[in-house]
C-alpha positions as CSV (number, residue, x, y, z in Angstrom):
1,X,-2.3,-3.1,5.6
2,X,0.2,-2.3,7.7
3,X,1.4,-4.6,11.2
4,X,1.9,-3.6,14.6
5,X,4.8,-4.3,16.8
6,X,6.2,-4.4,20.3
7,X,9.3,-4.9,21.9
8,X,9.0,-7.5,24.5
9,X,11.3,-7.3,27.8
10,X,11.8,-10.3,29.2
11,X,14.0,-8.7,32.3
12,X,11.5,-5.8,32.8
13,X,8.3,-8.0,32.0
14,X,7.1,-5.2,30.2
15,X,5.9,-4.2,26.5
16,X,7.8,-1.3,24.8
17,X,5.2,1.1,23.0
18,X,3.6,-0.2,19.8
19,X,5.0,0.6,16.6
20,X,4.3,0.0,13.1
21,X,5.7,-1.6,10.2
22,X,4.6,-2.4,6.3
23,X,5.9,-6.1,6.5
24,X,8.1,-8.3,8.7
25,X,11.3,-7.4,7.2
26,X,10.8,-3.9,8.2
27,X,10.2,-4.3,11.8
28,X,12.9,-6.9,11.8
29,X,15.5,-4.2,10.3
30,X,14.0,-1.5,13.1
31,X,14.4,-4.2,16.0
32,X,18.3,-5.7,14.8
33,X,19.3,-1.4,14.8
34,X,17.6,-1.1,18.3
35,X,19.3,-4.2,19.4
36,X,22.8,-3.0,18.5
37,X,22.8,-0.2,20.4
38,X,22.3,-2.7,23.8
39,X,24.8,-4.7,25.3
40,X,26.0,-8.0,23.9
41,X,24.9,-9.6,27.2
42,X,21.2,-8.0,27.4
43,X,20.1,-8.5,24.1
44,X,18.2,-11.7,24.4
45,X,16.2,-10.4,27.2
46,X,14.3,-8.7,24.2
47,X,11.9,-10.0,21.8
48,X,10.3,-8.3,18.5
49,X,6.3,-9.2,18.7
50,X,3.4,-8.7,16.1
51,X,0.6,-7.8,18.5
52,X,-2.1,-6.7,15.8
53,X,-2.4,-5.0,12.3
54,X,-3.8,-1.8,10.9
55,X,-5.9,-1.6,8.0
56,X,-4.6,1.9,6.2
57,X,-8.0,2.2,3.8
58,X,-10.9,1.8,6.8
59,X,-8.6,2.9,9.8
60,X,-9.6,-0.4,11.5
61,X,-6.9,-1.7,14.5
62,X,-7.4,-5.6,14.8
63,X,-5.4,-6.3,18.3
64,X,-4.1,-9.8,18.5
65,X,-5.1,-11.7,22.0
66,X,-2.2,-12.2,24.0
67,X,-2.1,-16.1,23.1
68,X,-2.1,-15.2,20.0
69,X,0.7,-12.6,19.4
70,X,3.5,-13.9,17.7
71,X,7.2,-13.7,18.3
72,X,9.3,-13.1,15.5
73,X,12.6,-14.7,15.0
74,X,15.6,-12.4,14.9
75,X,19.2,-12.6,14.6
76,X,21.4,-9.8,15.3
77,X,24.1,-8.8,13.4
78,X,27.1,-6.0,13.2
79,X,28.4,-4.1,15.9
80,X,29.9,-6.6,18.5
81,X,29.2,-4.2,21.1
């Protein structure tokens, strides 16, 4: 099983394209090195969300409903930019 992501912008309300990840920790690490290459001052008008998950064995895409998606907490560190 593998999860799927998007990056949420707050300023833009808008979803960035959907990628995946194998767990949490992963999308976390993708999202902090996204986040450091944005300015200090813009990077809480983003938001890393689990929107569904995909099932590597059957191919099957379970989509989260929007009320359902959930917001992952991130902190972001390194870089100062």
């Amino acid at each position: 099983m593998k999860y799927l992501y998007s990056i949420r912008d707050d300023l833009a309300d808008d979803y960035a394209p959907i990628f995946e990840a194998v767990n949490v920790g992963v999308a976390v690490r993708s999202f902090q090195q996204l986040l450091r290459t944005v300015d200090k001052e813009s990077r809480n008008d983003y938001k890393l969300v689990c929107v569904g998950q995909y099932d590597v064995i059957d191919g099957k895409i379970v989509i989260s409903p929007i009320s359902e998606n959930q917001e992952v907490e991130v902190e972001v560190l390194g870089n100062g930019k």
